[in-house]
Steps between C-alpha positions, in 0.01 A plus 500: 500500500731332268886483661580565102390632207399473158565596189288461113573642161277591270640639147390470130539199348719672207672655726845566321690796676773267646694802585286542786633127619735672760266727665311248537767318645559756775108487564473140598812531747418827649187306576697178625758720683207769684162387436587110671362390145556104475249411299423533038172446395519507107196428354729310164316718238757685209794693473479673793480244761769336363724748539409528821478139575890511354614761759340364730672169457838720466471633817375159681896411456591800743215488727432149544177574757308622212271288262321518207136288452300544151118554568288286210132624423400127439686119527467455148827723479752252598611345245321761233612810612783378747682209341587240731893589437428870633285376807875508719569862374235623828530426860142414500201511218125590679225470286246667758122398517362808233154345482385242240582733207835403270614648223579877445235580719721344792768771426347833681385261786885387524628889477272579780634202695861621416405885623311362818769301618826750458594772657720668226405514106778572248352657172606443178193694340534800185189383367138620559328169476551113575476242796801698650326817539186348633691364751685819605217684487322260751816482731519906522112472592560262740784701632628203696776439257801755420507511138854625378514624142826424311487781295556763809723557692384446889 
């Protein structure tokens, strides 16, 4: 067992309630503070993750331990997806081995990387469909992952 854990996001990628910025503020350090949670995964895709990705960078300035790494479906994203400019924006950028596919097909393979490599999930989701949900859905299957909804109060 892992002497830390881990934390992913998934959201919409409209996601627009910013007034839901603070809680999840108090999220990611209750998890930093009493879950020993050291480690972001963000898998870079929307609104959602980079509002997270944001806070996440916020908090790095008071708890300095803590680090944020970007997980890419396929190489072809640096320098598409990722400009070269944003590359120093995460502590580290894994683009895990997903099979030979690329493309959008690469995308669920990534969320199930994300979910079976973290221990905590923040959710962003109010929507019945989307990559998000899938990926949720697999993670409370799974039920190796602690999926905490934004939207209540826990």
């Amino acid at each position: 067992m892992s002497e830390f854990n881990s934390c992913t996001f998934f959201g919409h990628r409209d996601f627009s309630k910013l007034e839901y910025k603070d809680h999840i503020e108090e999220i990611f350090e209750y998890l930093i503070l009493n879950k020993n949670v050291r480690v972001f995964l963000s898998g870079g895709m929307g609104n959602f993750d980079r509002i997270c990705e944001g806070i996440v960078r916020k908090l790095k300035a008071r708890y300095l331990h803590i680090c944020l790494k970007l997980i890419l479906p396929y190489p072809d994203d640096i320098g598409f997806k990722v400009a070269k400019r944003d590359i120093n924006l995460y502590d580290e950028i894994v683009i895990p081995n997903l099979g030979a596919e690329n493309g959008r097909a690469a995308i669920p393979k990534r969320n199930i990387f994300l979910v079976d490599n973290c221990d905590f999930i923040v959710s962003g989701i109010y929507k019945e469909e989307g990559g998000a949900v899938a990926a949720v859905n697999y993670a409370r299957k799974q039920n190796q992952a602690r999926v905490i909804d934004i939207f209540k109060k826990e």
